[in-house]
Structures are given as C-alpha cells and as structure tokens.
N, C-alpha and C positions, 0 to 999 in steps of 0.2 A: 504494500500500500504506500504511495506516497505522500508529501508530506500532505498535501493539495488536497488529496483524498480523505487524509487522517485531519483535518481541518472541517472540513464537509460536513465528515460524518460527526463529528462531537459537535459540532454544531445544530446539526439536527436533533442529536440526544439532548442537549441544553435545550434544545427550544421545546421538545417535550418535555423533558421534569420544570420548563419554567423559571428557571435561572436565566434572571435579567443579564447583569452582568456581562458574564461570559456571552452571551449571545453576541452581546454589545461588541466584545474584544475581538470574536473571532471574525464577525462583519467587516471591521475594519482592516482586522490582519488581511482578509480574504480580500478585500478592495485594495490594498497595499499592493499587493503579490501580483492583483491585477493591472496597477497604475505600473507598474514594475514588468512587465509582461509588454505592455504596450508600446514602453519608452525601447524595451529593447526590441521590438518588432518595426520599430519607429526607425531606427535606426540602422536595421539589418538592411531594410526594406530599400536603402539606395543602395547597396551593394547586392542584394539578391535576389533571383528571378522569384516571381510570386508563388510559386508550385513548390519551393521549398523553406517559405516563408514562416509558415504553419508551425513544420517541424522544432525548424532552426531557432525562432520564436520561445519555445518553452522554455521554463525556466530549470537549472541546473538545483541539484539538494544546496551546492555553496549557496548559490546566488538567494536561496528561499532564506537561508541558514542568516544571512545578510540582510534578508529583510526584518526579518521576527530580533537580533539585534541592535537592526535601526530603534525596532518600534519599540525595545525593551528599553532602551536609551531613552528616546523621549519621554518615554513614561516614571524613568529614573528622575531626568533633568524637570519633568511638570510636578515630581515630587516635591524636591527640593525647594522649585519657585515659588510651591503653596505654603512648605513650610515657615519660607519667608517671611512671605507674605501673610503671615497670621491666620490662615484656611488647614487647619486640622481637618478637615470636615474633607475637605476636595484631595487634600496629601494623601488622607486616607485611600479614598475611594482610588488614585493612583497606583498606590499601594497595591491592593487587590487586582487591580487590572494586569500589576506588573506580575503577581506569583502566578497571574495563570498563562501568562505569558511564559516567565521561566520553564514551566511543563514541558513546552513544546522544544528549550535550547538545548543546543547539547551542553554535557558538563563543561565546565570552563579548566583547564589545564592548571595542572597542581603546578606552585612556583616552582617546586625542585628539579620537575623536569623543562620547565620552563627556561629555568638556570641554562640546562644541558643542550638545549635546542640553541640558546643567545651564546654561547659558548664555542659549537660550532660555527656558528653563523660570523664569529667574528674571527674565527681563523679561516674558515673559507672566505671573510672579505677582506681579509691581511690588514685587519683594522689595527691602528700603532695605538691610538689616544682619544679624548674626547671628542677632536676634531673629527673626527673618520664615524659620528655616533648615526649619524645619515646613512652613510652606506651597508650600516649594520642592520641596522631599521627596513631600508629596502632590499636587503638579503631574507629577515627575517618574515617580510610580509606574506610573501608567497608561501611561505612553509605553515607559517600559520594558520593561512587559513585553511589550508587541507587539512589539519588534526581539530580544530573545533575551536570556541570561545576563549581568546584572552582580552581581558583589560589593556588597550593602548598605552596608559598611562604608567600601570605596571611594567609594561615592559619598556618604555620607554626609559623609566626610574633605573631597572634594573641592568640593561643597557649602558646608562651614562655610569652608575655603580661599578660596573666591570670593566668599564675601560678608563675610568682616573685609580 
C-alpha cells in the first residue's frame, strides 16, 4: 500500500468513527501531496511528451516523505507563534495536528549514527575546517534523505562541532 493509499484509507476510517481533527489533517496533507503533484507535472510537462506525463508525474515515497515534513514543520513553527503569542488554546490544537502527523514520519535518525554518516561525509569531502562546513552539508544532503528524518539544525550544529 502506498503512502497515498494508506492516507485515503485512514481517512475514510476517521470520517467514520467521527474524528474531526484528523479528518481535518489528513485533507490537507492529501491537498498538499496534490499541490505537490501538480507543480511537479507543471514542470515535467515542458520537457515531456504528454503520454508519459501521467507516469513520470507521481510522486516518489522521498518526495511524499518531504511533504508530511514540510507540513510537520509548519505545524511545529504555528506552535511556537501561538505560544507566543498568548493562544494556548490554538498551540494546543497545533499540537495534536502535529502527533498525528508524526504517525505517518519515518523515525528521525538517532544522533550517534548521525555522528557516523557526518563523519564520513567529511572525509569523503576532504573537508580541512569550518570553512569547508558547506561542502559537508551538501555531501550530506543527498544521503540523508535516502535513510529518513533528520533535524537540519542538528546536523548543521553537529557539523560545525566536528570540524572546529
């Protein structure tokens, strides 16, 4: 089953037992995936004949994996602006949008191997010192996202850690 699929279907389940909420998340995640589908069919579409449009068009598990992190993000960052902003009430309801969101991430990569991937990644870019933190970063992106969810920020952190 795909992810697409397994989205669908829980959402159908949610709208029988009546859970608002989730209904709510998964509509949007599902318009997401679809505004996300389009831009890249948008874009295919001047380089590709229309009869392989279709295909070429779907979306990839990364690319889905990249959207439900977009949306996990937003819903981090409209936490924080309500907590700001004196709205318990709406942080909350954030809140909950995000764990049911998490359901669907993959786990996020334990730091210690984390370590060992940024590790590699800076002898395979023959990175000397701080300055080289760039080339590390774009060593490490593409590997990244083939094994699942990390924090930018963390590895960003851990990164400039390892090479001063």
């Amino acid at each position: 089953m795909t992810f697409r699929q397994n989205f669908a279907q829980d959402l159908k389940e949610a709208q029988l037992q009546g859970e608002a909420l989730k209904v709510s998340v998964l509509r949007l995640l599902l318009a997401s995936l679809n505004n996300r589908e389009i831009e890249k069919r948008t874009k295919l579409s001047r380089s590709l004949p229309l009869e392989k449009l279709g295909e070429q068009s779907q979306l990839t598990e990364e690319e889905v994996i990249e959207v439900l992190v977009s949306e996990a993000k937003k819903r981090q960052e409209a936490q924080v602006a309500f907590r700001q902003g004196n709205r318990p009430e709406l942080a909350e309801k954030e809140g909950k949008e995000l764990s049911i969101l998490e359901k669907y991430l993959p786990p996020e990569i334990p730091e210690s191997d984390l370590r060992k991937i940024i590790q590699e990644a800076i002898k395979s870019s023959s990175a000397q010192g701080a300055q080289d933190v760039g080339k590390v970063m774009k060593e490490l992106r593409s590997r990244l996202k083939k094994l699942g969810r990390v924090d930018g920020q963390l590895v960003r952190r851990l990164v400039q850690e390892m090479l001063s």
